[in-house]
C-alpha positions in Angstrom: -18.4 -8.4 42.2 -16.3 -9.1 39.4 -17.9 -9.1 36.0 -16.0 -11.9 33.5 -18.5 -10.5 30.4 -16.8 -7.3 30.1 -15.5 -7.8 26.8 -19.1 -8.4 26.0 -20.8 -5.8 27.7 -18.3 -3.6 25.5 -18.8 -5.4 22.1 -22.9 -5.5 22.5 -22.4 -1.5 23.3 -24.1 0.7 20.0 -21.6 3.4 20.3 -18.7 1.1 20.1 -18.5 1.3 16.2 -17.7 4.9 16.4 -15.6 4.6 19.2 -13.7 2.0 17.4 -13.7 4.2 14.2 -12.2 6.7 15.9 -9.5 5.3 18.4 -8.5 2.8 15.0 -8.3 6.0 13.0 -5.8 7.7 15.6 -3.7 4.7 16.0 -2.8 4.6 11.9 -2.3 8.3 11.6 -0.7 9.5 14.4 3.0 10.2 14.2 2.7 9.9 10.6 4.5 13.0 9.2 7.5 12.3 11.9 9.8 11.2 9.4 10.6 11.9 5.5 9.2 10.1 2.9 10.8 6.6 2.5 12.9 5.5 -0.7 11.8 4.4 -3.4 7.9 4.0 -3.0 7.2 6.6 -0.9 8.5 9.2 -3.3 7.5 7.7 -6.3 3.7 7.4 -5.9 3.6 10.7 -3.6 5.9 12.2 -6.0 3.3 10.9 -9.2 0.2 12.7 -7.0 1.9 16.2 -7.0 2.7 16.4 -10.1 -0.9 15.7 -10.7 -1.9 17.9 -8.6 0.4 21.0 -9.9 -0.6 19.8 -13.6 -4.2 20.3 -12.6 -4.6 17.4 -14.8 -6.2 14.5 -12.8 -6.2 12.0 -15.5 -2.5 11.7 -16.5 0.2 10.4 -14.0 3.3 12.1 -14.4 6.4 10.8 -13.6 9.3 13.4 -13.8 7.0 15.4 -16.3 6.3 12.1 -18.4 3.0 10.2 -18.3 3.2 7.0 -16.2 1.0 4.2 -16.7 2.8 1.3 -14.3 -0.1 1.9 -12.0 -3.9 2.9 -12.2 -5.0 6.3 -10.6 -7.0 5.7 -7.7 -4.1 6.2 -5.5 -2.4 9.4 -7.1 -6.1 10.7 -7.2 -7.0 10.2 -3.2 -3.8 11.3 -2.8 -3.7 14.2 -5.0 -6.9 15.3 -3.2 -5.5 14.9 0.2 -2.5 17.4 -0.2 -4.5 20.0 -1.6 -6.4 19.9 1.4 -4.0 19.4 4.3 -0.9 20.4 2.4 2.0 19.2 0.9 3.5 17.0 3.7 3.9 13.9 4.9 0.8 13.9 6.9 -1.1 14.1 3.8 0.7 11.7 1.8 0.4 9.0 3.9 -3.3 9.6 4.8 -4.9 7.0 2.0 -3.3 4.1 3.6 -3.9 5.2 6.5 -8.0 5.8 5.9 -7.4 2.5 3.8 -6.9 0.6 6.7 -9.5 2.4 9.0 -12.1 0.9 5.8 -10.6 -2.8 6.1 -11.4 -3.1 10.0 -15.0 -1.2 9.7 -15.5 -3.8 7.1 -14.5 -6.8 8.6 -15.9 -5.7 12.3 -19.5 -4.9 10.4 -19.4 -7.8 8.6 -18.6 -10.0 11.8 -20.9 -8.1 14.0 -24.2 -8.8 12.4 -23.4 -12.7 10.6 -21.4 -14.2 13.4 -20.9 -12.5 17.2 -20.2 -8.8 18.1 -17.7 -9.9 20.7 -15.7 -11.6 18.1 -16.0 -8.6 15.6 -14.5 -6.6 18.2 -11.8 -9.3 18.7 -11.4 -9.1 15.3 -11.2 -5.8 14.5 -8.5 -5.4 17.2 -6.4 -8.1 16.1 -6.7 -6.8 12.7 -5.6 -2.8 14.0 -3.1 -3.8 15.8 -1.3 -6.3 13.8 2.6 -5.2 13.2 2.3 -5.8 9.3 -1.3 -3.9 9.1 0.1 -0.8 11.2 3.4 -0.5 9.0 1.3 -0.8 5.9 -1.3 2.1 7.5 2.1 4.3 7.6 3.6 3.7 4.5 2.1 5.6 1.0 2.1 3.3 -1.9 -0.8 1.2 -3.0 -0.8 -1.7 -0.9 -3.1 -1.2 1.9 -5.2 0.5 -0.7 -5.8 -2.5 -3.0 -6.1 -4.9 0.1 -8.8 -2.5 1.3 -10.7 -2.5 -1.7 -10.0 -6.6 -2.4 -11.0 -6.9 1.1 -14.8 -4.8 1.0 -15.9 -6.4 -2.4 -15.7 -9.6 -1.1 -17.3 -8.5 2.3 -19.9 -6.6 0.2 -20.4 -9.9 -2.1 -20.7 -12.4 0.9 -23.0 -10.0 2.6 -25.3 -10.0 -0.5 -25.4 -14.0 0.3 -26.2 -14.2 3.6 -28.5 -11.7 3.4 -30.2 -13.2 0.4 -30.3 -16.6 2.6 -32.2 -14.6 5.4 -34.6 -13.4 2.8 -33.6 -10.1 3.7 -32.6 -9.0 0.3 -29.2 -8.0 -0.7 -29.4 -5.8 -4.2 -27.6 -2.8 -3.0 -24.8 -5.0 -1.7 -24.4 -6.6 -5.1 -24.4 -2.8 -6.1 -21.6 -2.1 -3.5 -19.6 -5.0 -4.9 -19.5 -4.1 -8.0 -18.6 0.0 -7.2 -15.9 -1.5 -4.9 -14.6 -4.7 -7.5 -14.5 -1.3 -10.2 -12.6 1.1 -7.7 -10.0 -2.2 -7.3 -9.6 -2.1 -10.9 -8.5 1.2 -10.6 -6.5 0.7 -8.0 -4.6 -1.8 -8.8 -6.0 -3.6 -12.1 -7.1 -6.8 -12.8 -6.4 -8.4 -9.7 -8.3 -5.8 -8.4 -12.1 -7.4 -9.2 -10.5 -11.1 -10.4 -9.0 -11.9 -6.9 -12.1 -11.5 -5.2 -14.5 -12.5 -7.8 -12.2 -15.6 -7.5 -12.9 -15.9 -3.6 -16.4 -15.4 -4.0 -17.2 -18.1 -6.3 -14.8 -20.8 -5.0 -16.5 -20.2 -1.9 -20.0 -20.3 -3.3 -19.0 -23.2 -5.2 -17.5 -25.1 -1.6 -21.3 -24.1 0.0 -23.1 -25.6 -3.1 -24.9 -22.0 -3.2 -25.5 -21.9 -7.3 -28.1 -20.5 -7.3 -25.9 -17.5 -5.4 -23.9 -17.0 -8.2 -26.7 -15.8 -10.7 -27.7 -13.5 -7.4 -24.2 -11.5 -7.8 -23.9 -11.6 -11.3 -26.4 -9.2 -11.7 -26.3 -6.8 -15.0 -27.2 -3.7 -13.3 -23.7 -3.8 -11.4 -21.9 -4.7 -14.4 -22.7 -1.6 -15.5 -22.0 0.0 -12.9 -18.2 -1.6 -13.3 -18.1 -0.7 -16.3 -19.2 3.0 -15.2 -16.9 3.0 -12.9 -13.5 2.1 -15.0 -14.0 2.2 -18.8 -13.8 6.8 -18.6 -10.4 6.6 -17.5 -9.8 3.7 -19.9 -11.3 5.6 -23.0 -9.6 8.9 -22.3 -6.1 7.7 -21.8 -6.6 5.4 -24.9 -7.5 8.2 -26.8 -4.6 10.7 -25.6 -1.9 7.6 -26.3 -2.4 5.1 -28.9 -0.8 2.5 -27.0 -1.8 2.5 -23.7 -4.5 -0.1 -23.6 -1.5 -2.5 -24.8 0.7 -1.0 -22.5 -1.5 -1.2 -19.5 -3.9 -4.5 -19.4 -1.2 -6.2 -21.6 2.3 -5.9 -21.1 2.1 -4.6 -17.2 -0.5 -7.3 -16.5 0.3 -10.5 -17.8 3.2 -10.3 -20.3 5.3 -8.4 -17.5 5.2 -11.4 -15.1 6.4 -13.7 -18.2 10.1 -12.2 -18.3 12.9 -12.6 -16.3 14.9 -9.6 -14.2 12.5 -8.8 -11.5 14.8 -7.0 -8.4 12.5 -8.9 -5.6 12.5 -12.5 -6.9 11.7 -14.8 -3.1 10.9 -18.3 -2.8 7.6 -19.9 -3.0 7.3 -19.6 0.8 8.2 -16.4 1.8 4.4 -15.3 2.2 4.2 -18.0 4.9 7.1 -16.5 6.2 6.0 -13.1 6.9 2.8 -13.9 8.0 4.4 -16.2 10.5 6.7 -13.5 11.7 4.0 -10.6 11.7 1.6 -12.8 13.3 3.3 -14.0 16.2 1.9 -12.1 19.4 -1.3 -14.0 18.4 -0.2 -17.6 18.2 -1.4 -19.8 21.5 -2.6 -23.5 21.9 -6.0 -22.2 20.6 -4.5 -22.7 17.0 -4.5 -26.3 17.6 -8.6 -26.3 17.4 -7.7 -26.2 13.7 -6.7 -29.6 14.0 -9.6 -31.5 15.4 -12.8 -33.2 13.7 -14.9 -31.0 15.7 -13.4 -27.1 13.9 -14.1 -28.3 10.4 -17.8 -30.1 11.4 -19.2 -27.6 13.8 -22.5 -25.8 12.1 -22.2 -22.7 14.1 -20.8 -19.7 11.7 -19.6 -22.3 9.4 -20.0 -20.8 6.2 -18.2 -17.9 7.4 -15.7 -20.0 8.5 -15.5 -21.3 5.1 -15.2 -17.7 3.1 -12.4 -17.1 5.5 -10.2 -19.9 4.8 -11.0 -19.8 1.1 -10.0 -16.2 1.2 -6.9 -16.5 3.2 -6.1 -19.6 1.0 -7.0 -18.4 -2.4 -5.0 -15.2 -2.3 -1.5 -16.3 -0.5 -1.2 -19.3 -3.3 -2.2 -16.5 -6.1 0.8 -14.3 -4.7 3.1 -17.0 -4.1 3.4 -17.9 -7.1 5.5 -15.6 -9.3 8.7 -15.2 -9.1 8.4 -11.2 -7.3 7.4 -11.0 -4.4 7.3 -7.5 -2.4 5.7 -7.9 1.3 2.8 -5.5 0.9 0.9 -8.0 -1.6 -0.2 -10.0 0.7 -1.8 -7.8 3.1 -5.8 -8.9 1.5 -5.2 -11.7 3.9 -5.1 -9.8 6.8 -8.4 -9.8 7.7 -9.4 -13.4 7.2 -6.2 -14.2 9.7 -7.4 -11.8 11.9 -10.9 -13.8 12.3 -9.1 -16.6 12.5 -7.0 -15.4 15.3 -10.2 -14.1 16.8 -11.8 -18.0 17.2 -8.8 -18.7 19.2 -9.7 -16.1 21.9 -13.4 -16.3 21.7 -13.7 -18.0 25.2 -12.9 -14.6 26.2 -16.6 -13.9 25.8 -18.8 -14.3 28.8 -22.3 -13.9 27.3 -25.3 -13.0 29.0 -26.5 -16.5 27.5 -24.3 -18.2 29.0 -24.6 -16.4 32.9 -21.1 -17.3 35.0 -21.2 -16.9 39.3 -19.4 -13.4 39.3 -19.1 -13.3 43.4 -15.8 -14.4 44.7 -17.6 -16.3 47.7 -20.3 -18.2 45.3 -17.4 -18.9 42.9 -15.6 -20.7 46.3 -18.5 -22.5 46.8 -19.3 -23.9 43.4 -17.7 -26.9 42.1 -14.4 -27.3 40.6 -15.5 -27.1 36.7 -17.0 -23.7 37.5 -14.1 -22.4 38.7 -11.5 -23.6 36.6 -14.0 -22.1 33.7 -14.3 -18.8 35.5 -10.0 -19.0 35.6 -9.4 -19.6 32.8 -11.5 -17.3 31.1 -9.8 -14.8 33.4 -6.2 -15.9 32.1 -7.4 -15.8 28.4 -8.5 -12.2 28.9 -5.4 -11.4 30.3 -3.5 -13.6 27.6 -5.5 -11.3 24.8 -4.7 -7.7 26.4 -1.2 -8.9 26.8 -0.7 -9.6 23.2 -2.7 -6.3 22.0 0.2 -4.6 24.4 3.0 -6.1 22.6 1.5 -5.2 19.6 1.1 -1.4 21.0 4.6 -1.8 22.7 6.4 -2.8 18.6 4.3 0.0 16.8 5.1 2.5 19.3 9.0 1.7 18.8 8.7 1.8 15.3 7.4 5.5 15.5 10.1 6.3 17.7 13.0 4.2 15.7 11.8 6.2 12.4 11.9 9.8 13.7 14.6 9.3 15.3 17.1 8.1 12.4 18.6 9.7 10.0 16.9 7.9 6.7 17.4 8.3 3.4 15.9 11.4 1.9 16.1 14.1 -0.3 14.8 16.7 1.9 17.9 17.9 3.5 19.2 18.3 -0.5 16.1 20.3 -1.0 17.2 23.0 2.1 21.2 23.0 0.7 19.7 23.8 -2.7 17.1 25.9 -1.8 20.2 28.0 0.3 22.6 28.2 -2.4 20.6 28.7 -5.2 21.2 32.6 -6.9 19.3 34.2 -9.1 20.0 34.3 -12.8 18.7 35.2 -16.4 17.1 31.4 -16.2 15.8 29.0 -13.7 18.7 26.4 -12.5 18.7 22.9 -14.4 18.8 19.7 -12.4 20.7 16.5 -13.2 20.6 13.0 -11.6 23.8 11.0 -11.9 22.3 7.3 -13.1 20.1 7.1 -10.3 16.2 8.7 -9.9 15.7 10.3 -6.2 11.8 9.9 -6.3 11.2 12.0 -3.5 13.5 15.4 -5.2 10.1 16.7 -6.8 8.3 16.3 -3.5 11.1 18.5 -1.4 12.0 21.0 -4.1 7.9 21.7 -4.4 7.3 19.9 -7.9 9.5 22.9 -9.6 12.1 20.7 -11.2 12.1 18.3 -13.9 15.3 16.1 -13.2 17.2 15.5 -16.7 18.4 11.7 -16.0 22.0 10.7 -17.0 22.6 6.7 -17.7 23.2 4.0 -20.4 19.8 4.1 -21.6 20.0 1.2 -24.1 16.7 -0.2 -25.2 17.9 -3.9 -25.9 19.5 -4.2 -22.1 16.0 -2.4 -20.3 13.7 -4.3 -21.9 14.0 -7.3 -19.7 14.9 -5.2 -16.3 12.0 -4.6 -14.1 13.6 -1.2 -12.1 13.7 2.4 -11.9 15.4 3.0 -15.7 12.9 1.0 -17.0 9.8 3.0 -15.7 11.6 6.0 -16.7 12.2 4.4 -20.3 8.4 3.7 -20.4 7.3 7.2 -19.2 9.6 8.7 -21.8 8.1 6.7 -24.5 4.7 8.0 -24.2 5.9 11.5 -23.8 7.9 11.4 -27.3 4.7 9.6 -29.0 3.2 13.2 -28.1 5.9 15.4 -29.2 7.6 16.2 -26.1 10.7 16.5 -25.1 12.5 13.5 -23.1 13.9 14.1 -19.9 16.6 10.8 -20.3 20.1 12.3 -21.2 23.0 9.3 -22.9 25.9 9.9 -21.1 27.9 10.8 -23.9 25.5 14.0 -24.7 25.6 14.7 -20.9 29.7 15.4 -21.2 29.0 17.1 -23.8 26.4 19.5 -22.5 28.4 20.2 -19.3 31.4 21.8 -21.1 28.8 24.6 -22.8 29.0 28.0 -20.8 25.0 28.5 -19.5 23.4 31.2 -18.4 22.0 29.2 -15.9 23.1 27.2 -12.7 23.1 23.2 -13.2 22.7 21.3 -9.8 24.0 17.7 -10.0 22.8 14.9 -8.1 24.8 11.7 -7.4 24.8 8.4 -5.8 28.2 7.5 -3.7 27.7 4.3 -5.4 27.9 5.4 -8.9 31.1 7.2 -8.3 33.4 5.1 -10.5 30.9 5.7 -13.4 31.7 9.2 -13.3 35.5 9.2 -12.3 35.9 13.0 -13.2 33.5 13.9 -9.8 35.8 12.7 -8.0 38.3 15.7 -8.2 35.8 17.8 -7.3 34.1 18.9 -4.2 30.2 18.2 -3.5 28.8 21.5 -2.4 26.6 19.7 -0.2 26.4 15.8 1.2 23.8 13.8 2.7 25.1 10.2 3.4 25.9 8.4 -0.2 23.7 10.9 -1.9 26.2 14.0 -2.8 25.0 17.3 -5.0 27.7 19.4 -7.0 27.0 22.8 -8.2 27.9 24.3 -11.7 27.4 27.6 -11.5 25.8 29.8 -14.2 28.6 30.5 -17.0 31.2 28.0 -15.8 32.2 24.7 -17.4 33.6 20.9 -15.6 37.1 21.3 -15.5 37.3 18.1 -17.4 36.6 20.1 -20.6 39.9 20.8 -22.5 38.2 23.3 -25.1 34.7 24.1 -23.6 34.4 27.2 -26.4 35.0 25.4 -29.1 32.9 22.5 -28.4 29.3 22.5 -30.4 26.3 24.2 -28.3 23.8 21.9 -26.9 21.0 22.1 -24.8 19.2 19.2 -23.4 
């Protein structure tokens, strides 16, 4: 006997979910801490969560010592929380994207299962885990996969409430969850974090001609809990700087996108692009459904069909549209593809409704219809496991490509510091040659604040959009509370460098900057890593550039 309802048998099974948790859960963590921490993101929102985490303060993020308000918390606090249990490594670090991703396809397989089929939940959920773009995002820390995983469960939450409320089921605590998740968005990521879905929600509310809907999820008791949910963090930072409110739902969220200077500026299509490109093992003449009379009339699971497309279609114009465009912004779409993708392959369900001859003889016997259906059903099953192991086959190279090159990362600077340094009267001083390593904090153990040396003019930063300019930020708020900046002109650095210290200064450069500092280039790096290149001043001595180091004036930055 051969059974063509397999994929069934499997999706109708109740301990599937777990199963599925589980196997998902493996697939984004594993191999995770294989290789360093990627430049820049990688090191700077890792690097903002230790120093959290060593501050013991869980409200400020620090960057390099200074508070840091380009990004909300949520991130730096899951993160925070996961090194202090598992350590300060790479496993830990990139955990939250990981779990992240584990919450998008429980979501979006739950949310399948119960309103549409659990065949194509499963279908879904695989396509979805599998998907080069989602697994890259599931290894990579920065917020991303975070804020598409909390975009991606208030609107499942939302919808739910709706299609519950149409069963005459109830749906108040899904409201609830909506409105916990929409708040934990905020946090994550701000105001896209509760307007993008919000936005989905109601457009596709308003394409059902489900009003009366609306005044269901506007409900006051989960306004409150919104407002529960962000306004301490709001009121606390507001209160320790004057100008953060400004800073943060002003200036980063709307008058940011206004200027000019972004680093990632792509054309209006480059969303379409990459999600043609990171999609590709799933494309097949099934896509061409889209096209018929029949896809856009058919009553079966069509207002799910609808949320999908006005989700997918909603959130890749809203991203298109500025100027910057990084590739993890678009990964809330993600699951709306993958249900998509998953209508393509549902004739890869064989349901016990619909009973096929499973016997090879009575199959012979039957008449041609039967046993083309019964073939091709076959050759779609095979068509699907094919594509999941080309999917498998890319995520599998990427873990091997990654711990096997030699990327860029501070970590071997770390070790060649950590062997040369001597002890003295006074811990060694740190300098970075006008450029940030995000990740130094993260391999020297959060001990060092990094003085940074550049041409730190106001008038010229204010309409970059790059690392000098978060720095600039960060410093700001630090001197509006007395302390001491960590941003060194170049002239005072010269300066400084021809004063004997009773401590050692370590000096970090970039090969690229070389010509900026002309004078390193008569001396020797005591260790080098690629471009990046560390000289050591030991404690006492002076740059050999300085014609009259005792004479000059004292100064300590």
């Amino acid at each position: 006997m051969i059974r063509a309802d397999w994929l069934y048998s499997l999706a109708a099974r109740p301990a599937l979910f777990p199963v599925l948790l589980l196997a998902v859960a493996v697939w984004f963590i594993g191999g995770n801490q294989l290789w360093p921490l990627l430049h820049p993101d990688e090191g700077r929102y890792v690097g903002v969560a230790l120093e959290m985490l060593h501050a013991k303060d869980w409200s400020t993020p620090l960057l390099n010592g200074m508070p840091y308000f380009h990004k909300p918390p949520l991130f730096y606090w899951l993160t925070a929380a996961s090194m202090a249990v598992f350590g300060e490594n790479e496993f830990a670090a990139r955990l939250v994207p990981a779990l992240a991703g584990l919450l998008m396809v429980a979501g979006l397989f739950a949310f399948l299962r119960r309103f549409v089929h659990p065949g194509r939940a499963l279908i879904a959920a695989l396509i979805l885990s599998v998907t080069p773009l989602m697994f890259g995002a599931a290894h990579y820390a920065n917020l991303d996969l975070l804020v598409a995983a909390m975009i991606s469960t208030t609107i499942l939450c939302g919808a739910t409430a709706v299609l519950l409320d149409q069963q005459g089921e109830g749906g108040g605590q899904w409201v609830l969850a909506m409105y916990l998740f929409a708040g934990l968005g905020f946090l994550a990521k701000g105001l896209i974090g509760f307007v993008l879905p919000g936005g989905v929600l109601l457009f596709w509310l308003l394409a059902e001609r489900r009003y009366v809907s609306i005044r269901l999820l506007l409900r006051p008791s989960g306004v409150a809990l919104f407002l529960l949910v962000t306004l301490p963090w709001l009121y606390l930072m507001q209160a320790r700087f004057p100008d953060f409110l400004y800073y943060y739902l002003v200036y980063q969220q709307f008058e940011r996108f206004a200027q000019s200077g972004f680093n990632n500026v792509m054309p209006v299509w480059f969303y379409v692009a990459v999600l043609l490109a990171t999609m590709a093992p799933w494309y097949g003449k099934g896509m061409l459904a889209v096209f018929t009379r029949r896809y856009w009339t058919r009553q079966r699971d069509a207002s799910v069909r609808r949320l999908m497309w006005t989700w997918l279609i909603l959130i890749l114009a809203f991203f298109s549209i500025p100027q910057s465009k990084l590739v993890g912004y678009i990964l809330p779409v993600l699951p709306p593809l993958a249900f998509l993708f998953a209508e393509c392959f549902k004739r890869v369900l064989i349901t016990p409704r619909r009973p096929m001859q499973t016997n090879m003889a009575a199959v012979q016997k039957d008449d041609k219809p039967q046993r083309f259906n019964y073939r091709k059903v076959v050759g779609l099953q095979r068509s699907f496991l094919i594509r999941m192991l080309v999917c498998f086959a890319l995520g599998l190279a990427a873990l091997v490509y990654l711990s096997n090159t030699s990327l860029r990362s501070s970590s071997r600077i770390a070790h060649a510091i950590a062997q040369g340094s001597q002890p003295t009267s006074e811990p060694a001083r740190y300098y970075s040659l006008d450029y940030y390593p995000f990740d130094f904090r993260f391999y020297m153990g959060n001990n060092p604040d990094l003085f940074v040396v550049s041409d730190w003019d106001e008038s010229a930063l204010a309409t970059k959009d790059n690392w000098q300019k978060e720095l600039w930020d960060a410093a700001r708020f630090k001197a509006d509370k007395g302390g001491r900046s960590h941003l060194l002109q170049l002239d005072a650095f010269r300066q400084s460098v021809c004063v004997p210290q009773a401590f050692s200064r370590w000096l970090l450069a970039d090969a690229r900057q070389i010509d900026e500092f002309a004078w390193l280039k008569d001396l020797t790096p005591y260790f080098a890593d690629g471009r990046q290149q560390v000289y050591l001043l030991p404690a006492g001595a002076v740059m050999p550039f300085c014609a009259n180091a005792a004479s000059t004036r004292s100064m300590q930055p």
